[in-house]
PAKE-641703 format. One record per atom (N, C-alpha, C, CB): x, y, z. Coordinates in steps of 0.001 Angstrom, whole numbers, padded with zeros to 6 digits, always signed. Glycine has a CB too. Example, Ala and Ser with C-alpha at 12.3 -4.5 7.8 and 13.67 -1.06 7.14 Angstrom:
<lovos>
+013190-005690+007800 +012300-004500+007800 +013200-003300+007800 +011308-004473+009046 +012850-002250+007080 +013670-001060+007140 +012900+000030+007870 +014084-000598+005725 
</lovos>
This chain:
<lovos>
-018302-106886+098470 -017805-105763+097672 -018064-105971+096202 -016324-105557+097905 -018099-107094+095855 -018425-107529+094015 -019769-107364+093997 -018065-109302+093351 -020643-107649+094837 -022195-107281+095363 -022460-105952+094608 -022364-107028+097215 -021824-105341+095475 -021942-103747+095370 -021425-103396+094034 -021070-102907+096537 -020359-103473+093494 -020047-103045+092367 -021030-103469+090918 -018700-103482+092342 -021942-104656+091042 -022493-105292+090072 -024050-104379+090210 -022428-107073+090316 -024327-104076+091096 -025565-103425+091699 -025630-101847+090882 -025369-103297+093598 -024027-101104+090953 -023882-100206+090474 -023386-099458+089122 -023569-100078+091130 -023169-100286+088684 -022448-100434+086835 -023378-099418+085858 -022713-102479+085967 -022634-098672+085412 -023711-098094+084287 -023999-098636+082597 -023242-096601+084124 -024574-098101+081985 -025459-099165+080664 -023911-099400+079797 -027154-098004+079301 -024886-100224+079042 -023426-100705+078068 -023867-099954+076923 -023105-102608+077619 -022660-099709+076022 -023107-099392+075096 -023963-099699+074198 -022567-099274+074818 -023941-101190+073965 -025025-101667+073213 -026853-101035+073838 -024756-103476+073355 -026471-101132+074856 -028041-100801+075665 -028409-098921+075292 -027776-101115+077976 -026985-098479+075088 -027145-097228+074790 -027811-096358+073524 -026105-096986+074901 -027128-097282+072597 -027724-097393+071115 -029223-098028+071108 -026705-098403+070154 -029116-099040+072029 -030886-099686+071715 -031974-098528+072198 -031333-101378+072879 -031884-097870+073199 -032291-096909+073444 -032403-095849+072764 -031929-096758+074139 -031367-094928+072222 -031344-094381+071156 -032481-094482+070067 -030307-094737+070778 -032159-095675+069444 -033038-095989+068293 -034347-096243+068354 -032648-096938+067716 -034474-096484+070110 -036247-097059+070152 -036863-095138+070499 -036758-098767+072179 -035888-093872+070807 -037011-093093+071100 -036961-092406+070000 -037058-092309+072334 -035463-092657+069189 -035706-092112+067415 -037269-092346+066661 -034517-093185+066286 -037273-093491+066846 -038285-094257+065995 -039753-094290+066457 -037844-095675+065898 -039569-093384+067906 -040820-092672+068861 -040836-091303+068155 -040468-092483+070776 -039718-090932+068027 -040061-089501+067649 -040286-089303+065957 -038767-088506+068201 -039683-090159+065208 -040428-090482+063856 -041830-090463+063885 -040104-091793+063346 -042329-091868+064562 -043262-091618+064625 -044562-090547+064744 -043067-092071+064989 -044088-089944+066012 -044497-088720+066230 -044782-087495+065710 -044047-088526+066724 -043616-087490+064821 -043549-086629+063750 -044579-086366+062592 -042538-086969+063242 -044575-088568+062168 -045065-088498+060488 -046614-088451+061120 -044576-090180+059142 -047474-088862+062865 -048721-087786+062912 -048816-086560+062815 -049285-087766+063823 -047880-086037+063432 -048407-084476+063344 -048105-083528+062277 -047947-083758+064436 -047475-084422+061319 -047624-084061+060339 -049449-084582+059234 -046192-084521+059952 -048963-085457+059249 -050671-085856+058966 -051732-084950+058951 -051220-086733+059963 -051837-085015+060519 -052968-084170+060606 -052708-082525+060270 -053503-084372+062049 -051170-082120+060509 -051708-080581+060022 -051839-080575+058407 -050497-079240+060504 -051245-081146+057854 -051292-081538+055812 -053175-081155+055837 -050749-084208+055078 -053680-082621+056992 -054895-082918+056691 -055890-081547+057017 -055230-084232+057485 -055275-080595+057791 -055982-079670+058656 -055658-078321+056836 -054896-079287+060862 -054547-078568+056717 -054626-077412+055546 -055050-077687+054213 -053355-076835+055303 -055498-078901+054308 -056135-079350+052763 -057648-079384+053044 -055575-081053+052117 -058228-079049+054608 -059667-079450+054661 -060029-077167+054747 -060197-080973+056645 -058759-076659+054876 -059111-075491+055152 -059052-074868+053506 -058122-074836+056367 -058177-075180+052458 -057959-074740+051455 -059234-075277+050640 -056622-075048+051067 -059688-076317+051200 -061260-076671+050681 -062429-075848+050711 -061764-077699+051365 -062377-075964+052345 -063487-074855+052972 -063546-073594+052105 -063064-074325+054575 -062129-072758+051665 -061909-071482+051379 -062346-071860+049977 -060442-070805+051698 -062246-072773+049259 -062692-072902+047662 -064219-073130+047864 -061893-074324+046700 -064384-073787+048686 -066648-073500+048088 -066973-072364+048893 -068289-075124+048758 -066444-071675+049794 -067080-070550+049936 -067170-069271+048648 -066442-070118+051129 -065685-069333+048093 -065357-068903+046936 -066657-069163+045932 -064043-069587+046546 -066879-070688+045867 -068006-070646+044627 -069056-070092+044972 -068488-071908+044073 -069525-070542+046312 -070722-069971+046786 -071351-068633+046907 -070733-070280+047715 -070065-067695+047308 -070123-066404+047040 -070253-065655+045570 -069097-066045+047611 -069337-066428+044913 -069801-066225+043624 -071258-066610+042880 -068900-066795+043017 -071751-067653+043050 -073411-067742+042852 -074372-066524+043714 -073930-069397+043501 -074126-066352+044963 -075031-065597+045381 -074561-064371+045064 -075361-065778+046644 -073579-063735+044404 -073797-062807+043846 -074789-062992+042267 -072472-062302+043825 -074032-063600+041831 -075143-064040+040555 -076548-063892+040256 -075201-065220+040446 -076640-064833+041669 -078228-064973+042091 -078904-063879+042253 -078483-065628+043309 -078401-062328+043149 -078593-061600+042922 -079485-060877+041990 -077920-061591+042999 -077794-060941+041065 -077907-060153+039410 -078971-061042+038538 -076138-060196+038394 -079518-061767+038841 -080768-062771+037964 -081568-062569+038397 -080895-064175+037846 -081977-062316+039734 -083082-062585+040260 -084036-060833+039802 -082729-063097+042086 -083172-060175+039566 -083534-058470+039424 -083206-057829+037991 -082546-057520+040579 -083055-059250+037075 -082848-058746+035544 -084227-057564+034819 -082827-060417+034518 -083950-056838+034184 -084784-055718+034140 -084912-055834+032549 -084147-054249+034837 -086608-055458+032149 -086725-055232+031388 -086530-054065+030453 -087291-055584+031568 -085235-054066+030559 -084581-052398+029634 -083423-052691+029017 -084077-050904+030680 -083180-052565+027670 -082200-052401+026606 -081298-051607+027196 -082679-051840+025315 -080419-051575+026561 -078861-050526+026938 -078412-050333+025593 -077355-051354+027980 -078053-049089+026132 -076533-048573+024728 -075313-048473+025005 -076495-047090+024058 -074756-048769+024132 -073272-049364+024326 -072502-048458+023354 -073080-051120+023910 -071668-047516+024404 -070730-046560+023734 -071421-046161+022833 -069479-046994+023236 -072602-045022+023089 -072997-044098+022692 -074259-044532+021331 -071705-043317+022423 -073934-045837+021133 -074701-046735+019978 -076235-046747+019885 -074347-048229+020170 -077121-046959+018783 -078413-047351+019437 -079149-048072+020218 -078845-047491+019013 -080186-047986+020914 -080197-049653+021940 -080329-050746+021409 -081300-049927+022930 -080248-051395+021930 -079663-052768+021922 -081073-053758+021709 -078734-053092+023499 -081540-054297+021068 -082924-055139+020919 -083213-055972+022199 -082854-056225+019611 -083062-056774+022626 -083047-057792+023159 -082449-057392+024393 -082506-058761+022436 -083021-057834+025672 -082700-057914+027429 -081591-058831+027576 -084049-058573+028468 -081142-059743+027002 -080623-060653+027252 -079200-060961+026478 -081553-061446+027152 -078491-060468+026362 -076902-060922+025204 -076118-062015+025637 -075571-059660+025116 -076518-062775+024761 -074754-063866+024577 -073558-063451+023678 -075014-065506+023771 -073946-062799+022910 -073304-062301+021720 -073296-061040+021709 -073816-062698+020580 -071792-060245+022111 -072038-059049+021983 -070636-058469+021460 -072614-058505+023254 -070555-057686+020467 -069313-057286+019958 -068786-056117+020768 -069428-056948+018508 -069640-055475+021276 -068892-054080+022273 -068312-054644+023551 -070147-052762+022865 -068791-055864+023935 -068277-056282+025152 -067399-057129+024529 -069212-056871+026220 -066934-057366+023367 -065996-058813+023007 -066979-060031+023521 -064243-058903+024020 -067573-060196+024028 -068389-061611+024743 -068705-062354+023581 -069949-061330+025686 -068322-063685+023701 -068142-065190+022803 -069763-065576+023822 -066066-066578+023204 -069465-067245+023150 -070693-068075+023979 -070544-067960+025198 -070827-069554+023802 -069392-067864+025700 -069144-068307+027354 -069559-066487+027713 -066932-069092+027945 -070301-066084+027535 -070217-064900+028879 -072353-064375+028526 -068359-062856+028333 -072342-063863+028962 -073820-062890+028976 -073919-061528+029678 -074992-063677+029719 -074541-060563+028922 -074879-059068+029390 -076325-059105+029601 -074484-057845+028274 -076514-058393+030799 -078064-058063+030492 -078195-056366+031661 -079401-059874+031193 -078874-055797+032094 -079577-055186+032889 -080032-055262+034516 -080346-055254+032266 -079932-054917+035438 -080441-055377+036446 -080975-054374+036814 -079753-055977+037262 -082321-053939+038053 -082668-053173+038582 -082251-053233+040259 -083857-053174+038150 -082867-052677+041112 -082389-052822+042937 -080865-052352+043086 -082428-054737+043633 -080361-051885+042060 -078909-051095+042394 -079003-049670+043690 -078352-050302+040636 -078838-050333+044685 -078947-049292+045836 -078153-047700+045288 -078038-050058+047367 -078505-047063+045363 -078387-045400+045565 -078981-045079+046376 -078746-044503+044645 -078763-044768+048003 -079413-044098+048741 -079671-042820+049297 -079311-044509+049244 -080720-041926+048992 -081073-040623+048403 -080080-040251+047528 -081273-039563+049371 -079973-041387+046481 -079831-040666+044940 -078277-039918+045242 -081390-039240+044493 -077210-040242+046404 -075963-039459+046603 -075286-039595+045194 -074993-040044+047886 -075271-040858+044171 -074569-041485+043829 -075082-040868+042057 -074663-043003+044528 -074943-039593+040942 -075597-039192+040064 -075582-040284+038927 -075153-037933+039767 -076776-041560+039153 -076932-042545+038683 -078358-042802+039098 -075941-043393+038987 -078483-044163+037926 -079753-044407+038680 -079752-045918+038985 -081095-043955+037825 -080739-046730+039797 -080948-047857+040114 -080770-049110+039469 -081820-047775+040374 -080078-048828+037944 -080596-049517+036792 -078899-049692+036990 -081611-048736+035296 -077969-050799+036414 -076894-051043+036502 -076473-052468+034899 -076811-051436+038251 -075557-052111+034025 -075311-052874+032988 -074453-053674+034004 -074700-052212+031583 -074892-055133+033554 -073863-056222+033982 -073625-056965+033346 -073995-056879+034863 -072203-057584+033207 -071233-058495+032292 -070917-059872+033042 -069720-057677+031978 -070849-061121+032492 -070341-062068+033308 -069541-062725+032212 -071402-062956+034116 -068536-062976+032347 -067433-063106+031228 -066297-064793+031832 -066275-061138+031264 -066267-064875+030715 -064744-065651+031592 -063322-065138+030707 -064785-067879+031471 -062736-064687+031653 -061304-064592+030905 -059983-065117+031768 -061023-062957+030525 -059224-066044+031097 -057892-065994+031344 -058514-067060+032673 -056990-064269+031574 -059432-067880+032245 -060049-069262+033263 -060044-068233+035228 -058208-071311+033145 -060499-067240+034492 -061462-066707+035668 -062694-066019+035571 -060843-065879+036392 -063723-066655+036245 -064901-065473+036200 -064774-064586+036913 -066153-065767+036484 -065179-063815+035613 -065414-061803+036010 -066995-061145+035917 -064432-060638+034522 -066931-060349+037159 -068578-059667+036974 -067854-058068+036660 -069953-059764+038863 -068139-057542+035203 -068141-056165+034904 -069615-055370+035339 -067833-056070+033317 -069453-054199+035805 -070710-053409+035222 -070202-051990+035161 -072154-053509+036198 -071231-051076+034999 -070735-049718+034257 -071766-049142+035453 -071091-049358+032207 -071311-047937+035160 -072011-046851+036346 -073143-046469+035769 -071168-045423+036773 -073330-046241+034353 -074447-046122+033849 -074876-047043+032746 -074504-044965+033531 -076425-046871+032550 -076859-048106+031623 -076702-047595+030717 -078118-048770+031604 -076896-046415+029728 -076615-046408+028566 -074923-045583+028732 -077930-045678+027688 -074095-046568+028034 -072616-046171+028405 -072162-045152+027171 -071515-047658+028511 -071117-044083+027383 -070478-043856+026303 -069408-044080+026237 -070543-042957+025951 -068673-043339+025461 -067705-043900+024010 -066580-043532+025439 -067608-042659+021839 -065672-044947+025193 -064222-045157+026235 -064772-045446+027521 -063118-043700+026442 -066205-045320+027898 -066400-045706+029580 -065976-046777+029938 -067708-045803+030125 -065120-047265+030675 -064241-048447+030782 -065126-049432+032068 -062438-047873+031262 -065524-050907+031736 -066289-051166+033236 -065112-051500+034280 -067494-052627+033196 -065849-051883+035268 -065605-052408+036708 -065540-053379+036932 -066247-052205+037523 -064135-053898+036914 -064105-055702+036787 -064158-056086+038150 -062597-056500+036041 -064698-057162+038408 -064342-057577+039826 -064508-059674+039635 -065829-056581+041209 -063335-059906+039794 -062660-061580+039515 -063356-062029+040926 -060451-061845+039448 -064319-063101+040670 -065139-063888+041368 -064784-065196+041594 -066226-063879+040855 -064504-066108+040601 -063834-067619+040503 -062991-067623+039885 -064454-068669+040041 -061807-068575+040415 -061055-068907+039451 -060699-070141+039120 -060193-068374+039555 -059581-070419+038308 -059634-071861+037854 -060723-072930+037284 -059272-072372+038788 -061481-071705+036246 -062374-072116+035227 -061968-072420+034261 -063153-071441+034915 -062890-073463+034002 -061714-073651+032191 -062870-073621+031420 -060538-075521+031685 -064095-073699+031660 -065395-073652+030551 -066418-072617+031652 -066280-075681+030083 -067396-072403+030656 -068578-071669+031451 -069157-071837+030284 -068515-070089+032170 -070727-072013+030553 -071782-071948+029530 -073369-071545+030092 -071784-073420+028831 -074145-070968+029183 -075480-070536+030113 -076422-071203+029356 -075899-068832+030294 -077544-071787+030148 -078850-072379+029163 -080225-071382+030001 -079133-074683+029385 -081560-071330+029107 -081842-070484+029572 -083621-071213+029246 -081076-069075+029017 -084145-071226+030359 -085587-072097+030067 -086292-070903+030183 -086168-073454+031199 -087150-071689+028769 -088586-070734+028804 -089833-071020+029166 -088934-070313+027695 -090047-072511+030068 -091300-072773+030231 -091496-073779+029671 -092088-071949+029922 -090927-074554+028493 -090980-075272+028131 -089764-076390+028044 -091467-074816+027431 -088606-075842+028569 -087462-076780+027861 -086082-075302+027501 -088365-077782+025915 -085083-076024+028276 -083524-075328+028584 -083256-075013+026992 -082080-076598+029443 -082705-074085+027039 -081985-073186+025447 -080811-072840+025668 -082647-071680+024893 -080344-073068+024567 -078539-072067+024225 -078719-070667+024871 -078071-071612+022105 -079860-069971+023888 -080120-069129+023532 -081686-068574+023922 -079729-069335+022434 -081565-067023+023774 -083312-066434+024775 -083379-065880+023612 -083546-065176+026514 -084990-065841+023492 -085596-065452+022492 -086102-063997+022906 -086608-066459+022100 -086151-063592+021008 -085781-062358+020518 -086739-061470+021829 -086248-062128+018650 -086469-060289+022262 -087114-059670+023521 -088384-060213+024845 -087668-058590+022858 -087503-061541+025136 -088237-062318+026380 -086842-062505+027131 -089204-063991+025969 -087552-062523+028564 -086411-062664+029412 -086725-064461+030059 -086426-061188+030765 -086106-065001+030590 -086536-066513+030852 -087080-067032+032008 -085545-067298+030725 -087613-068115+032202 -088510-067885+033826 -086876-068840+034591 -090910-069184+034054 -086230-069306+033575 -084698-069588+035046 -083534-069491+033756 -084587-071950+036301 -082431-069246+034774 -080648-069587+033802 -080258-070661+034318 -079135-068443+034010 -079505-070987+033952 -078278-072405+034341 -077093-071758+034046 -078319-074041+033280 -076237-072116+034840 -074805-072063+034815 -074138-072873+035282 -074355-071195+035245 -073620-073456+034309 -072560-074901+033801 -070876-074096+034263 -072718-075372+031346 -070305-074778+035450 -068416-074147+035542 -067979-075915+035393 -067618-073021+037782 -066888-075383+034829 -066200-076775+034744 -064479-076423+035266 -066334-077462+032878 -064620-076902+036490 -063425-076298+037414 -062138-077167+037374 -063896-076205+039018 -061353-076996+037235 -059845-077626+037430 -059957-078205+038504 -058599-076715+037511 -060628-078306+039596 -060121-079108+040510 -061334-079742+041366 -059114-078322+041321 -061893-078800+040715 -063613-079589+041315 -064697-080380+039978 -064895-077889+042085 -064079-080435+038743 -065188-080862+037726 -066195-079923+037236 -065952-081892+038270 -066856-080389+036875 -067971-079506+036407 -069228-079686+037655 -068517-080060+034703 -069570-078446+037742 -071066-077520+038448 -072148-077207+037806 -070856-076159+038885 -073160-077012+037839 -074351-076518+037537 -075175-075843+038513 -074983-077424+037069 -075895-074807+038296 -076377-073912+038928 -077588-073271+038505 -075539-073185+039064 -078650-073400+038622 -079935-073165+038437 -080595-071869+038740 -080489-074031+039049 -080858-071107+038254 -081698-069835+039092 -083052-069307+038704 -080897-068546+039034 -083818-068760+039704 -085172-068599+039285 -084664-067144+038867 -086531-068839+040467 -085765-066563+037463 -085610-065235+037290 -087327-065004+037254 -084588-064781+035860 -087408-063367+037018 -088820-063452+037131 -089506-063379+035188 -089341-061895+038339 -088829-063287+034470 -089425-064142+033473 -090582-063158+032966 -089961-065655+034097 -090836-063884+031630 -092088-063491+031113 -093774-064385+031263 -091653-063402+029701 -094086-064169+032473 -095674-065043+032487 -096242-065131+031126 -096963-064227+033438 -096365-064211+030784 -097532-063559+029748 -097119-064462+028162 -097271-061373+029559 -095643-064691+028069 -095329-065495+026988 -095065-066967+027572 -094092-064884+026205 -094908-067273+028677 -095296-068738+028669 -096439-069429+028656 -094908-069198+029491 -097656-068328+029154 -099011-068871+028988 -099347-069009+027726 -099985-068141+029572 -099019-068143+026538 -099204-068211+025255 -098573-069550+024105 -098695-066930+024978 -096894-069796+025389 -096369-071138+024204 -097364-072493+024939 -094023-071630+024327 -097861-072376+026588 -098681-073347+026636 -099923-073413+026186 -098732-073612+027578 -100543-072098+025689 -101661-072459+025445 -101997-072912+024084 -102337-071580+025818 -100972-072955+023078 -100541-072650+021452 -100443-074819+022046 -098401-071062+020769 -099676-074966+023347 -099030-076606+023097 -100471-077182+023731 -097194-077198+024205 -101165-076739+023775 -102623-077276+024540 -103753-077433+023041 -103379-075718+026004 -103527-076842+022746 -104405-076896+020884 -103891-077739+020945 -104265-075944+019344 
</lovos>
Protein backbone atom coordinates (compact mmCIF):
# COMPACT_ATOMS: atom_id res chain seq x y z
CA UNK A 1 0.00 0.00 0.00
CA UNK A 2 3.10 2.63 0.59
CA UNK A 3 4.10 1.10 -2.98
CA UNK A 4 1.14 2.46 -4.37
CA UNK A 5 0.86 5.68 -2.74
CA UNK A 6 4.66 6.69 -3.67
CA UNK A 7 3.93 5.59 -7.39
CA UNK A 8 1.04 8.12 -7.26
CA UNK A 9 1.97 11.52 -5.55
CA UNK A 10 1.63 14.62 -7.50
CA UNK A 11 4.68 17.37 -8.23
CA UNK A 12 5.99 19.38 -5.50
CA UNK A 13 5.92 22.64 -5.54
CA UNK A 14 9.35 23.31 -6.03
CA UNK A 15 9.08 21.08 -9.32
CA UNK A 16 6.13 23.34 -10.07
CA UNK A 17 7.93 26.59 -10.18
CA UNK A 18 10.98 24.85 -11.98
CA UNK A 19 8.73 24.17 -14.65
CA UNK A 20 7.14 27.33 -14.76
CA UNK A 21 10.30 29.18 -15.26
CA UNK A 22 11.90 26.74 -17.79
CA UNK A 23 8.69 27.30 -20.36
CA UNK A 24 8.72 31.20 -19.31
CA UNK A 25 12.16 31.42 -20.49
CA UNK A 26 10.94 29.14 -23.72
CA UNK A 27 8.51 31.53 -24.38
CA UNK A 28 10.92 34.61 -23.91
CA UNK A 29 12.82 33.18 -25.97
CA UNK A 30 10.44 32.68 -28.54
CA UNK A 31 9.27 35.86 -28.42
CA UNK A 32 12.71 37.99 -28.62
CA UNK A 33 12.87 35.66 -32.40
CA UNK A 34 9.90 36.56 -33.67
CA UNK A 35 10.36 39.56 -32.89
CA UNK A 36 13.72 39.83 -34.64
CA UNK A 37 12.77 38.73 -37.60
CA UNK A 38 9.54 40.76 -38.06
CA UNK A 39 11.73 44.31 -36.88
CA UNK A 40 14.14 42.61 -39.52
CA UNK A 41 11.27 41.93 -42.14
CA UNK A 42 10.02 45.78 -41.68
CA UNK A 43 13.33 47.45 -41.88
CA UNK A 44 14.29 45.31 -45.14
CA UNK A 45 10.67 46.42 -46.50
CA UNK A 46 10.95 50.22 -45.48
CA UNK A 47 14.30 49.87 -47.45
CA UNK A 48 12.97 48.22 -50.46
CA UNK A 49 10.15 51.13 -50.46
CA UNK A 50 13.07 53.93 -50.16
CA UNK A 51 15.19 52.91 -53.43
CA UNK A 52 12.30 52.29 -55.33
CA UNK A 53 11.34 55.85 -54.28
CA UNK A 54 14.83 57.04 -55.62
CA UNK A 55 14.70 55.04 -58.53
CA UNK A 56 11.46 56.22 -59.65
CA UNK A 57 12.47 59.46 -59.13
CA UNK A 58 15.63 59.23 -61.57
CA UNK A 59 13.67 57.56 -64.21
CA UNK A 60 11.45 60.15 -64.25
CA UNK A 61 14.32 62.57 -64.58
CA UNK A 62 15.88 60.49 -67.03
CA UNK A 63 13.01 60.98 -68.96
CA UNK A 64 12.88 64.82 -68.69
CA UNK A 65 16.84 64.87 -69.90
CA UNK A 66 16.86 62.59 -72.24
CA UNK A 67 14.07 64.88 -74.44
CA UNK A 68 15.47 68.41 -73.36
CA UNK A 69 14.45 70.66 -76.32
CA UNK A 70 15.99 73.18 -78.01
CA UNK A 71 13.41 76.08 -77.25
CA UNK A 72 13.49 79.11 -74.86
CA UNK A 73 10.34 79.85 -72.79
CA UNK A 74 8.56 82.86 -71.42
CA UNK A 75 7.87 83.26 -68.13
CA UNK A 76 4.69 85.13 -67.11
CA UNK A 77 4.13 86.80 -70.14
CA UNK A 78 8.07 88.12 -70.20
CA UNK A 79 10.45 88.00 -73.16
CA UNK A 80 12.16 84.65 -73.92
CA UNK A 81 14.43 83.53 -72.02
CA UNK A 82 18.20 83.22 -73.74
CA UNK A 83 19.53 80.14 -72.84
CA UNK A 84 17.84 76.20 -72.87
CA UNK A 85 19.17 75.54 -69.76
CA UNK A 86 18.48 77.69 -66.16
CA UNK A 87 20.12 77.37 -62.86
CA UNK A 88 19.29 80.74 -62.03
CA UNK A 89 16.00 81.86 -62.41
CA UNK A 90 14.12 84.67 -60.62
CA UNK A 91 10.46 83.80 -61.92
CA UNK A 92 10.85 80.38 -60.63
CA UNK A 93 12.68 81.62 -57.26
CA UNK A 94 15.35 78.72 -58.27
CA UNK A 95 18.86 79.16 -56.24
CA UNK A 96 21.89 76.73 -57.29
CA UNK A 97 20.08 73.69 -56.12
CA UNK A 98 17.24 73.48 -58.76
CA UNK A 99 17.22 73.79 -62.88
CA UNK A 100 14.47 74.75 -65.59
CA UNK A 101 14.68 73.80 -68.97
CA UNK A 102 12.14 72.54 -71.84
CA UNK A 103 11.32 69.11 -72.84
CA UNK A 104 9.74 67.76 -76.02
CA UNK A 105 7.66 63.92 -76.33
CA UNK A 106 4.90 65.42 -73.98
CA UNK A 107 2.15 62.94 -75.15
CA UNK A 108 -1.13 64.73 -76.41
CA UNK A 109 -2.93 62.20 -78.20
CA UNK A 110 -4.84 63.66 -81.22
CA UNK A 111 -4.04 66.96 -79.79
CA UNK A 112 -7.41 66.28 -77.06
CA UNK A 113 -5.35 68.20 -74.65
CA UNK A 114 -5.28 72.43 -76.27
CA UNK A 115 -1.45 72.29 -75.79
CA UNK A 116 1.33 71.30 -77.44
CA UNK A 117 4.10 68.54 -77.06
CA UNK A 118 6.54 71.00 -75.69
CA UNK A 119 6.20 71.06 -71.69
CA UNK A 120 8.30 73.76 -69.13
CA UNK A 121 9.96 71.72 -66.41
CA UNK A 122 11.24 72.67 -62.89
CA UNK A 123 13.32 70.47 -60.57
CA UNK A 124 13.64 72.28 -57.33
CA UNK A 125 14.32 71.25 -53.82
CA UNK A 126 12.17 72.64 -51.20
CA UNK A 127 11.59 72.04 -47.58
CA UNK A 128 14.46 68.82 -48.17
CA UNK A 129 12.12 67.44 -50.81
CA UNK A 130 12.49 67.07 -54.46
CA UNK A 131 9.84 68.59 -56.57
CA UNK A 132 9.19 68.19 -60.43
CA UNK A 133 6.96 71.47 -61.46
CA UNK A 134 5.79 71.97 -65.02
CA UNK A 135 3.20 74.26 -66.63
CA UNK A 136 0.67 73.30 -69.26
CA UNK A 137 2.15 75.62 -71.52
CA UNK A 138 5.69 76.67 -72.55
CA UNK A 139 5.39 80.15 -72.83
CA UNK A 140 3.44 80.79 -69.38
CA UNK A 141 1.41 83.82 -68.35
CA UNK A 142 1.07 86.20 -65.67
CA UNK A 143 -0.35 84.02 -62.21
CA UNK A 144 -0.20 80.52 -64.20
CA UNK A 145 0.56 78.59 -61.15
CA UNK A 146 2.74 75.09 -61.94
CA UNK A 147 2.10 71.50 -61.09
CA UNK A 148 4.04 70.32 -58.26
CA UNK A 149 4.49 66.79 -57.90
CA UNK A 150 7.07 65.73 -54.55
CA UNK A 151 9.34 62.90 -55.87
CA UNK A 152 12.08 62.40 -52.93
CA UNK A 153 12.26 63.16 -49.79
CA UNK A 154 14.60 63.65 -47.04
CA UNK A 155 17.06 65.69 -49.11
CA UNK A 156 19.16 67.97 -47.55
CA UNK A 157 21.46 69.10 -50.65
CA UNK A 158 20.96 68.71 -54.46
CA UNK A 159 23.37 70.04 -56.99
CA UNK A 160 23.69 69.67 -60.96
CA UNK A 161 27.07 69.50 -63.02
CA UNK A 162 26.75 69.54 -66.57
CA UNK A 163 29.55 68.09 -69.20
CA UNK A 164 30.30 69.47 -72.36
CA UNK A 165 32.63 67.11 -73.96
CA UNK A 166 35.30 68.12 -72.35
CA UNK A 167 35.02 68.15 -68.52
CA UNK A 168 31.78 68.44 -65.76
CA UNK A 169 30.56 72.29 -65.09
CA UNK A 170 28.57 74.19 -62.44
CA UNK A 171 27.19 75.78 -65.11
CA UNK A 172 25.99 75.34 -69.28
CA UNK A 173 27.11 77.58 -71.54
CA UNK A 174 25.46 80.56 -72.94
CA UNK A 175 22.75 78.68 -75.62
CA UNK A 176 24.30 74.93 -75.66
CA UNK A 177 22.59 72.20 -74.17
CA UNK A 178 25.19 69.40 -72.65
CA UNK A 179 26.05 65.94 -74.05
CA UNK A 180 25.22 64.56 -70.01
CA UNK A 181 23.86 66.11 -66.31
CA UNK A 182 24.85 64.79 -62.97
CA UNK A 183 22.81 64.83 -60.10
CA UNK A 184 24.47 64.91 -56.73
CA UNK A 185 21.31 64.02 -53.56
CA UNK A 186 22.73 63.98 -50.33
CA UNK A 187 20.06 61.98 -48.33
CA UNK A 188 19.50 61.83 -44.56
CA UNK A 189 19.64 58.40 -44.41
CA UNK A 190 21.30 57.13 -47.35
CA UNK A 191 24.42 59.78 -47.84
CA UNK A 192 25.09 61.23 -50.80
CA UNK A 193 24.12 59.80 -54.63
CA UNK A 194 25.15 60.68 -57.91
CA UNK A 195 23.44 60.19 -61.02
CA UNK A 196 24.64 60.56 -64.47
CA UNK A 197 22.51 61.05 -67.61
CA UNK A 198 23.02 60.99 -71.26
CA UNK A 199 21.28 64.06 -73.00
CA UNK A 200 21.36 64.56 -76.64
CA UNK A 201 23.59 67.60 -76.53
CA UNK A 202 25.18 69.75 -78.97
CA UNK A 203 27.53 67.53 -81.56
CA UNK A 204 28.23 70.42 -83.64
CA UNK A 205 29.84 72.45 -80.55
CA UNK A 206 31.79 69.67 -79.20
CA UNK A 207 33.46 68.95 -82.45
CA UNK A 208 34.45 72.62 -82.59
CA UNK A 209 35.92 72.76 -78.64
CA UNK A 210 37.81 69.45 -79.91
CA UNK A 211 38.91 70.58 -82.84
CA UNK A 212 40.08 74.29 -81.40
CA UNK A 213 41.95 71.43 -78.41
CA UNK A 214 43.57 69.48 -81.41
CA UNK A 215 45.47 72.81 -82.83
Amino acid sequence: MAIFSRQNRGFTLLEVIIAIAIFALISLASFTIFNTVFTSDESAQQRIDRLNEIQRAFLIMERDFLQIARRSMRVEGEAPLENYIHTELQSFSLANNAIAFVRGGWRNPALIMPRSDMQPVVYQLNDQTLERLHFNFVDTVVGEAPKVRPLLTQVTELNFEFYDGKQWRTKVEKNAIPLAIAIELNLADMGKIRREFLVAGDPAKSQKRESRSGR
